[in-house]
N, C-alpha and C positions, 0 to 999 in steps of 0.2 A: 504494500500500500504506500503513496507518497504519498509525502508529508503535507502537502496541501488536501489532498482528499480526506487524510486523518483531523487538520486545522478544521474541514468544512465539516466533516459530521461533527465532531467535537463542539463545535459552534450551535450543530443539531442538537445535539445535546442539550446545550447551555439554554437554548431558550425555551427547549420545553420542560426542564427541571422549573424557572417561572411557575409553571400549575400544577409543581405539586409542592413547591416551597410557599410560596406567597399565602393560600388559602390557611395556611397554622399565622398570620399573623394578620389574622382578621379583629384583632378588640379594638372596640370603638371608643374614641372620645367620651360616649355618654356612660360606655361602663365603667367606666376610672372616678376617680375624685378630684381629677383636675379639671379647672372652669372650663365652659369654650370658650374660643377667643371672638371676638366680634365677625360673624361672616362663614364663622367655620360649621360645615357641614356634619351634621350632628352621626352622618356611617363613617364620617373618616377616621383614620388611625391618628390614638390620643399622641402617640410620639412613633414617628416613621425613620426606620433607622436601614437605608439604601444600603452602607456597608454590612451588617452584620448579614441581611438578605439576598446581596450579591454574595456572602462569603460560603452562604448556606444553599445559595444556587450550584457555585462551581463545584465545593463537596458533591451533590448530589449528581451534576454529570460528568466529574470524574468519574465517580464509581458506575455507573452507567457507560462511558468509554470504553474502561478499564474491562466492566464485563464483556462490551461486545468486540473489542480490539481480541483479546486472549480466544474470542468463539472464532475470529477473521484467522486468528495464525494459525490454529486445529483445526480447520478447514468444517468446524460447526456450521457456519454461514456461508453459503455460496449463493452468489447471487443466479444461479441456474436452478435449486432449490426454491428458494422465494420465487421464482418468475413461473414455477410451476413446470419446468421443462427437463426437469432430470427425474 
């Protein structure tokens, strides 16, 4: 595999780990004990924190990678399998 085809699934990865990270930090504003602020929307998150989310994204499709890169070297994955022709 090159390394660009491993960068773009990898990237595959990366953005669909998003929907399964993001949905654990759904608590709202209104469930905390902090005020809202003038404007703020009473579903939003009472404190949004980008890095710890991004950090908990790339965790989760490394290990996602990691699995499907080890099933590409064992020849688990062939894309003639998936394509339904072997």
């Amino acid at each position: 595999m090159k390394w660009t085809s491993a960068l773009a699934i990898y990237s595959l990865f990366l953005a669909l780990s998003a929907f399964f990270v993001l949905p654990f930090h759904g608590r709202k504003a209104s469930d905390g004990d902090a005020p809202l602020v003038i404007g703020q929307d009473r579903g939003a998150p009472a404190v949004f924190r980008p890095a710890r989310i991004l950090l908990q994204m790339a965790i989760v499709a490394t290990v996602g990678f990691v699995i499907y890169y080890v099933a590409y070297v064992n020849g688990w994955v062939n894309p003639n399998v998936l394509s339904g022709r072997a």
